[in-house]
N, C-alpha and C positions, 0 to 999 in steps of 0.2 A: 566599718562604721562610716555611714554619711559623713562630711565634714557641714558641720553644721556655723553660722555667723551670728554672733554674741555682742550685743551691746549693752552696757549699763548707763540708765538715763535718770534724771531725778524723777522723783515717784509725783506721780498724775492722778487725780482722782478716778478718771477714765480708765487707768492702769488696773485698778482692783476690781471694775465691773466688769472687764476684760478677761480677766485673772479668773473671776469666777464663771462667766459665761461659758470657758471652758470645761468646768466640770473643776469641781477643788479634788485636793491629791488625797481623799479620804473619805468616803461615805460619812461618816462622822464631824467633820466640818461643814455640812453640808445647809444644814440648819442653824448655826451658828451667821454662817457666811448672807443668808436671807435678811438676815435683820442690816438692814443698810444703819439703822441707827446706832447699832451697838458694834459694826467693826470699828477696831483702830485703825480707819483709816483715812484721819484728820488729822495725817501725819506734819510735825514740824514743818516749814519747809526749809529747806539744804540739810535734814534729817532725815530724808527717806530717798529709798533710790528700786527701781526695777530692773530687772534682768529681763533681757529679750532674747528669744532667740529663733531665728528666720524672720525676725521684721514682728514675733507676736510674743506679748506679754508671759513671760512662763512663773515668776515668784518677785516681788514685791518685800518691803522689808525696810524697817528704820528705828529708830528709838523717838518717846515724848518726853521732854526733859519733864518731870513733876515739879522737882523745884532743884535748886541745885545743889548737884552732885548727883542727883538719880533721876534716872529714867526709867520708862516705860518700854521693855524691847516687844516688836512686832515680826512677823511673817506671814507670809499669806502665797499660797502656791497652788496651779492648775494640776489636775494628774499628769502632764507634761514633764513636771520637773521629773521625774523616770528617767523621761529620756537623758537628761542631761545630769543628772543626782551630784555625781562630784565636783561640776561645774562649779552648781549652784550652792552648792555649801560650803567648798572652798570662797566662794564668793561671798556667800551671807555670812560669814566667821569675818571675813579679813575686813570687810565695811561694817560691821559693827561694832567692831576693835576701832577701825579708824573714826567712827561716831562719837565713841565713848571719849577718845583720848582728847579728842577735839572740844567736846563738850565739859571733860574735865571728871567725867560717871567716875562716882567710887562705887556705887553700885547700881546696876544691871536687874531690872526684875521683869517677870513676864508668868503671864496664868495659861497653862497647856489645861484641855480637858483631862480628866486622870484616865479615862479610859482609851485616848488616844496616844497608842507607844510606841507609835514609829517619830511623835511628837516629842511623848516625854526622853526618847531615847535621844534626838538630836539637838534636845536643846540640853541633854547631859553633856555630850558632844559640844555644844558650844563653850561649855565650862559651866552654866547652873547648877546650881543642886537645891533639890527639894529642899524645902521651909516646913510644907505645912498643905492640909487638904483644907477647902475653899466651899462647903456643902452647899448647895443646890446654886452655885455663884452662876454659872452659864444662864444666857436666854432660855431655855428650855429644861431649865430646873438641873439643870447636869452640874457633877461635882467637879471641880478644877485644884489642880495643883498648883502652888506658888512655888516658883523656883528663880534662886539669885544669883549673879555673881559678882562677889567685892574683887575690883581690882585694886 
């Protein structure tokens, strides 16, 4: 395996036009990621942070506090993150831990497309669990799942 150099920087707005110029990790985010007005990526700031790796944007990623005690969790990732998949998810786990504790989250929520399950699998992975389906909630009329986690 290349030995490849990894930075994590606070999240840029630049970072997620970046992020997608790449090509996002899913044909399916694909259309979503278009609509510049409806990403979450009007992230808090010192609540969002990017992962880099060789100097280029690979996955993105932070919470919106709603009000408090809960937040909004985000991600947003190039087909890149492949390359580096355990990196970046040991990575988006342990900063989102350290978001939440900082911000004081008792709970954690965030909307995956339901038909996206390399999504709905890794945010099980993160600790969510299904609420509830979300019908025609997406830009593009697509059903979304709501998934939570109370710490």
């Amino acid at each position: 395996m290349i030995h490849k150099e990894w930075i994590i920087k606070p999240f840029e707005q630049e970072h997620a036009d970046k992020i997608i110029s790449y090509g996002m990790n899913d044909k399916l985010m694909e259309l979503d990621a278009s609509y510049k007005d409806h990403r979450i990526s009007l992230a808090d700031k010192g609540n969002a942070y990017t992962l880099f790796i060789d100097n280029k944007p690979i996955v993105a990623g932070g919470i919106i506090v709603i009000w408090k005690g809960v937040a909004e969790g985000w991600v947003m990732a190039n087909q890149n993150i492949y390359d580096v998949k355990l990196l970046a998810c040991k990575e988006i786990k342990k900063r989102t831990d350290i978001l939440c504790e900082k911000n004081k989250i008792k709970r954690l929520q965030t909307s995956v497309k339901a038909s996206f399950t390399t999504g709905v699998r890794f945010a099980s992975w993160l600790g969510l669990k299904k609420e509830g389906l979300m019908k025609n909630y997406g830009p593009d009329g697509s059903d979304y799942l709501r998934m939570a986690k109370i710490y």
